[in-house]
Backbone as JSON, one array per atom type, in Angstrom:
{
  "sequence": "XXXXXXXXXXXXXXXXXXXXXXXXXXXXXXXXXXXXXXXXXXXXXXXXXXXXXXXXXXXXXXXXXXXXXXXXXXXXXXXXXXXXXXXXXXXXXXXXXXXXXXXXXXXXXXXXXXXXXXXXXXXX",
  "N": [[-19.42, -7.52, 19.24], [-19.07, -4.15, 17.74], [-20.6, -3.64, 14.92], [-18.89, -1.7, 12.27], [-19.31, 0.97, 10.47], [-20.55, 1.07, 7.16], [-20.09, 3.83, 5.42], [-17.68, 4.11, 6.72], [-15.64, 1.91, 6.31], [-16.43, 1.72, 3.13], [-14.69, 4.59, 2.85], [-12.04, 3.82, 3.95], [-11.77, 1.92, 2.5], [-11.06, 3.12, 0.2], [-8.4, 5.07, 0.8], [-6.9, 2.57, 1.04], [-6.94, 1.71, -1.96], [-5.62, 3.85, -2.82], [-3.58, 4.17, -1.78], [-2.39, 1.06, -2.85], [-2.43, 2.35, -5.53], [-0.14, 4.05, -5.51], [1.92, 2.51, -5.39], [2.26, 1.42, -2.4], [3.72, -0.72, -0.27], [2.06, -3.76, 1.26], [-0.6, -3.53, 2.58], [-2.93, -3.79, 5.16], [-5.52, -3.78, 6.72], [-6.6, -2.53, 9.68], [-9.36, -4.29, 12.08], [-9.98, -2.09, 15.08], [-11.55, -1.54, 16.73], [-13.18, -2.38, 18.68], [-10.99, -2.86, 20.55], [-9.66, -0.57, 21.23], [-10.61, 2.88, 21.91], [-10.72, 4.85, 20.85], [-10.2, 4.68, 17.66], [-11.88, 3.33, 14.61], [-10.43, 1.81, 12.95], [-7.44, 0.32, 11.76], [-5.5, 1.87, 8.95], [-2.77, 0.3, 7.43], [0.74, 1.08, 6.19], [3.36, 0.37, 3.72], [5.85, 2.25, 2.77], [9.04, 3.34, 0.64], [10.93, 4.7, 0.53], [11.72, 8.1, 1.73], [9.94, 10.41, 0.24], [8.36, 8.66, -1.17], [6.78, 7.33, 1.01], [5.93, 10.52, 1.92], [4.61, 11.32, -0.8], [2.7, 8.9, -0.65], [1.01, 9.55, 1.43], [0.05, 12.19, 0.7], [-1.6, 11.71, -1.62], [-3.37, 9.66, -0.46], [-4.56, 11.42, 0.73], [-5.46, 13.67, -0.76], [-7.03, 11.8, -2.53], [-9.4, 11.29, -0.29], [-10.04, 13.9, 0.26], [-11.48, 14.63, -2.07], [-13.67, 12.81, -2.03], [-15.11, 13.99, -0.09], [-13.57, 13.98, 2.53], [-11.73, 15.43, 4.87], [-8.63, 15.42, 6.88], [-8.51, 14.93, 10.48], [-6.12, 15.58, 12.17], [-2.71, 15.28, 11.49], [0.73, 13.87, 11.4], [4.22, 13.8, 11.11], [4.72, 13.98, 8.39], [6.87, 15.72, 7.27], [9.21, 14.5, 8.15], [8.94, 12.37, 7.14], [9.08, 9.56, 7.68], [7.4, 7.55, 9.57], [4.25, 8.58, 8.96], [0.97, 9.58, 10.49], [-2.38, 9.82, 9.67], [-5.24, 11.14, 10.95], [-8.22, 10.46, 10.65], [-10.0, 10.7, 12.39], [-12.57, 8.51, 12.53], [-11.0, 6.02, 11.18], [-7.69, 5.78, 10.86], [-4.96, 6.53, 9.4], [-1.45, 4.63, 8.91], [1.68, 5.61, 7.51], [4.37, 3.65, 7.1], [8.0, 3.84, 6.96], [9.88, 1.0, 5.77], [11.22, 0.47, 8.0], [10.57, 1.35, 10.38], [8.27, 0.49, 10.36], [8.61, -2.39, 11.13], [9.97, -1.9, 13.69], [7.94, -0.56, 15.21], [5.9, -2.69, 14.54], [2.6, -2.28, 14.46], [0.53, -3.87, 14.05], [1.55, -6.79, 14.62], [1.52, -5.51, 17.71], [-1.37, -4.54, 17.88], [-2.71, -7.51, 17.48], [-4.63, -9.17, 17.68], [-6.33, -7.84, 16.84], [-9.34, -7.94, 14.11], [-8.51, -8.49, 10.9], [-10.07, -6.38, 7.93], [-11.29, -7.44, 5.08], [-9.43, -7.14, 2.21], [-8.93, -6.45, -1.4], [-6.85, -4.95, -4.16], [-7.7, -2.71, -6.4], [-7.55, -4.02, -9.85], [-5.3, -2.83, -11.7], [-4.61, -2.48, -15.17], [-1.54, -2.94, -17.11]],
  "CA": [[-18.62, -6.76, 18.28], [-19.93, -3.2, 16.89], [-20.0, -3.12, 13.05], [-18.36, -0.52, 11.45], [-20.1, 2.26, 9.1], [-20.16, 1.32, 5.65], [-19.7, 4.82, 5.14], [-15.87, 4.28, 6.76], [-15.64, 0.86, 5.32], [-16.09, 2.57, 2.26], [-13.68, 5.34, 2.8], [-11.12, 2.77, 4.56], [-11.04, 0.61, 0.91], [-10.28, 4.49, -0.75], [-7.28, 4.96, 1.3], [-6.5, 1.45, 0.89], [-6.8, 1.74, -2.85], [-5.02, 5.02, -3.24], [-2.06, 3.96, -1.24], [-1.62, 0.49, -3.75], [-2.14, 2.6, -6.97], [0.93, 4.74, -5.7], [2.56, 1.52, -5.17], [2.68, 1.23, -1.25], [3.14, -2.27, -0.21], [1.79, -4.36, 2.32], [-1.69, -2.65, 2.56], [-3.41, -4.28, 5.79], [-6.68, -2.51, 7.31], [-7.17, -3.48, 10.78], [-10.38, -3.19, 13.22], [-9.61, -2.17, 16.37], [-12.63, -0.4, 17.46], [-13.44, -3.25, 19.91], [-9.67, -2.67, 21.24], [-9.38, 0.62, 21.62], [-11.64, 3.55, 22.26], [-9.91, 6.15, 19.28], [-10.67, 4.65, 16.46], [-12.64, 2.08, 14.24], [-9.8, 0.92, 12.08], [-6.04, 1.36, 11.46], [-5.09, 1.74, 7.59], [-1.04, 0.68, 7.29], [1.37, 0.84, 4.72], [4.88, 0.76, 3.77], [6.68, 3.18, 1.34], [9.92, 2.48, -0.15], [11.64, 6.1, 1.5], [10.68, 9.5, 2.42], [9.75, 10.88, -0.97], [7.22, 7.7, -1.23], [6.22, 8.16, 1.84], [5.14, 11.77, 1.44], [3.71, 11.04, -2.08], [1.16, 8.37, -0.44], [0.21, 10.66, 2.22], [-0.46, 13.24, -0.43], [-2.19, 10.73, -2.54], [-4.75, 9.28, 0.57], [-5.74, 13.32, 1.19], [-6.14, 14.13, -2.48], [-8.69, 11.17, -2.74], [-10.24, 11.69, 0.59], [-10.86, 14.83, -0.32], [-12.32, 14.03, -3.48], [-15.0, 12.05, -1.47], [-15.27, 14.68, 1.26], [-13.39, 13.59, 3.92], [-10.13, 16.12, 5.5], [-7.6, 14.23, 8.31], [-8.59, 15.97, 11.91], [-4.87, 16.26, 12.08], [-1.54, 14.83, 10.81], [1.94, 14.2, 11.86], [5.46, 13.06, 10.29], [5.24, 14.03, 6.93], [7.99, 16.21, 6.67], [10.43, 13.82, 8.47], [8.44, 11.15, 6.32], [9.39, 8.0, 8.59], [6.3, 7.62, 10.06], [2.99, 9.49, 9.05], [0.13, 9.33, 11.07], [-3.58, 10.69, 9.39], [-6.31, 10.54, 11.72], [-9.48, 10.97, 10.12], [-11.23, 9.93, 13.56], [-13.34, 7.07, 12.74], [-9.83, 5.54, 10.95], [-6.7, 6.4, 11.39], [-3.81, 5.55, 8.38], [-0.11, 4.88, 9.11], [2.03, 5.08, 6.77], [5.72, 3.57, 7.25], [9.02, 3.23, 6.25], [9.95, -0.43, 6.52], [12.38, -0.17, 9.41], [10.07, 1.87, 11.57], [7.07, -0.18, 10.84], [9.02, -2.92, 11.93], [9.98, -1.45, 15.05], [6.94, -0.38, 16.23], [5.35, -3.3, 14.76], [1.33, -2.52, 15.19], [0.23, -5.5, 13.39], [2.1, -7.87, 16.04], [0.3, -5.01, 18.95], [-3.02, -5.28, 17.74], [-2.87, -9.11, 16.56], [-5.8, -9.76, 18.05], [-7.61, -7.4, 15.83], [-9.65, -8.69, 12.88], [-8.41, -7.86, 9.53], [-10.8, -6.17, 7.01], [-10.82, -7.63, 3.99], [-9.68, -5.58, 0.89], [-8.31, -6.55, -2.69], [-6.74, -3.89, -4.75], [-8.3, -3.0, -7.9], [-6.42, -4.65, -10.7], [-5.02, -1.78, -13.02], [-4.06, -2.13, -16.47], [-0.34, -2.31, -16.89]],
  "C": [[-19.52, -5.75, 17.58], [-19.27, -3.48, 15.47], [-20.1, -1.68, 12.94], [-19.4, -0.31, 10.41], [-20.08, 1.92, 8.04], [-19.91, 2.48, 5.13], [-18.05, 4.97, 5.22], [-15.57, 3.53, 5.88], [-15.06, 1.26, 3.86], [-14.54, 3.88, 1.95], [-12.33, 4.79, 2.89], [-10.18, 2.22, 3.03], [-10.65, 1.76, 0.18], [-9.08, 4.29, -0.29], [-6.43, 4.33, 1.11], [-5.82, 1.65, -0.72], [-5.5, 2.95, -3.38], [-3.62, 4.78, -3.44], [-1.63, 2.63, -2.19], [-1.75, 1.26, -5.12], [-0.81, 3.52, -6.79], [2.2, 3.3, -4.83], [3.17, 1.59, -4.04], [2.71, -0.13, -0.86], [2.37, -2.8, 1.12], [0.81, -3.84, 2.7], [-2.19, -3.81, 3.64], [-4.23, -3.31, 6.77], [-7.03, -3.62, 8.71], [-7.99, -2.87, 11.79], [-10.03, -3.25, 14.41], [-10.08, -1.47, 17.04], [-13.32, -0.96, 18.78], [-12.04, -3.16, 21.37], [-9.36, -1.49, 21.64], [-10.61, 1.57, 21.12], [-11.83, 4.72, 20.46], [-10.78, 6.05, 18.59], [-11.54, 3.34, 15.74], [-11.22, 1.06, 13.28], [-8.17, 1.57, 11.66], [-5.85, 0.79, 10.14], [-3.3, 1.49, 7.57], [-0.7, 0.32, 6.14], [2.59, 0.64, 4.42], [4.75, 1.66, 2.48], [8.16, 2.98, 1.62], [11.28, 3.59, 0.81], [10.77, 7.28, 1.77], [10.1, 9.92, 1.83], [8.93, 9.9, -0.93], [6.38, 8.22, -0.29], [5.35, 9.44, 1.85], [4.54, 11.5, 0.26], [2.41, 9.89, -1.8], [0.57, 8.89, 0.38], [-0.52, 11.65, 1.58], [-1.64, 12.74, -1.22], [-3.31, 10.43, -1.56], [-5.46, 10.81, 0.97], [-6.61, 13.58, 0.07], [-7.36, 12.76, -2.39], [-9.28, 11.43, -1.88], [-11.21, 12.39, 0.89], [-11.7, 14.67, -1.05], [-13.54, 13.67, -2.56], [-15.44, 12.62, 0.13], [-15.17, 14.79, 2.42], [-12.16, 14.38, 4.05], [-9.88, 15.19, 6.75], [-8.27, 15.59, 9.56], [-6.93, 16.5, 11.88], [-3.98, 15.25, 11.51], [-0.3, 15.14, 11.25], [3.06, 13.55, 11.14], [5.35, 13.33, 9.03], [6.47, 15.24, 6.11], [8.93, 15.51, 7.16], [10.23, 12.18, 7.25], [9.16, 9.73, 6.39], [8.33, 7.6, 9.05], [4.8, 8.49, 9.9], [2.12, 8.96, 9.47], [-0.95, 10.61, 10.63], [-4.59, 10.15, 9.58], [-7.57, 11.42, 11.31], [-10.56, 10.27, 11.12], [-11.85, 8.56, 13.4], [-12.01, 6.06, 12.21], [-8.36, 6.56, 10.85], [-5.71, 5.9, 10.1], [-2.54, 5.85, 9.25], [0.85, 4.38, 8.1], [3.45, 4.77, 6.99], [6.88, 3.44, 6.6], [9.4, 1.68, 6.52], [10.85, -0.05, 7.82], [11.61, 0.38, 10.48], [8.28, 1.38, 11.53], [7.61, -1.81, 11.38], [9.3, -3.2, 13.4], [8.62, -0.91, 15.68], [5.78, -1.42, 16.07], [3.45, -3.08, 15.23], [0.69, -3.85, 14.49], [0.41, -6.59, 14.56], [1.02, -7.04, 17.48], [-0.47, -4.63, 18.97], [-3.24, -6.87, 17.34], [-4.25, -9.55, 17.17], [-7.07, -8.9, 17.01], [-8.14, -7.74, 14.86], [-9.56, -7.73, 12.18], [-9.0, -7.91, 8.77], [-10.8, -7.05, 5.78], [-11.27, -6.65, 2.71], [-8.76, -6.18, -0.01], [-7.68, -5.28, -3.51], [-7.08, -3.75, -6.02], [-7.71, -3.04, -9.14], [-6.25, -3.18, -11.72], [-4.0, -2.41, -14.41], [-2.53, -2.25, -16.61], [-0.44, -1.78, -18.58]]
}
């Protein structure tokens, strides 16, 4: 098994973080750099509808940025059912529930080992 970059790592738990402070649920980072060639790690998420959706996509760039990282490219965020932002070494997806359901990557990576990541307690 190659270890991952603490440099992604790092970036990975941003993403991670970003997407629960704009209250995405179900935040699960999985490696699948042993499984597939792509990437080192898939970031997923749910959002609530489309308008979520787009607002955590928005939200994982804006920090990214911040810490000097742009997506190579990006798809779905104007139908905002599915976004996919592949920042090469990880990849995020962010879903609506019914179409992370249906495509299910969780169940077709299950063999991948899941990162571990806490979200950082905020204040209410």
């Amino acid at each position: 098994m190659e270890a991952i970059v603490e440099d992604t790592l790092n970036l990975v738990r941003a993403a991670a973080d970003a997407l629960a402070e704009k209250k995405g649920a179900e935040v699960v980072l999985l490696e699948v750099g042993d499984l597939l060639s792509i990437t080192e790690v898939f970031v997923i998420v749910t959002g609530t509808s489309r308008p979520h959706v787009q607002t955590l996509t928005e939200e994982v760039e804006k920090r990214l940025k911040e810490l000097g990282r742009r997506p190579l490219r990006e798809e779905g965020r104007r139908e905002g059912e599915w976004v996919l932002i592949d920042y090469g070494d990880f990849i995020v997806h962010i879903f609506q529930p019914e179409q992370r359901e249906f495509y299910g990557l969780e169940r077709l990576w299950g063999d991948a080992p899941r990162i571990e990541w806490e979200p950082a307690v905020s204040e209410a």
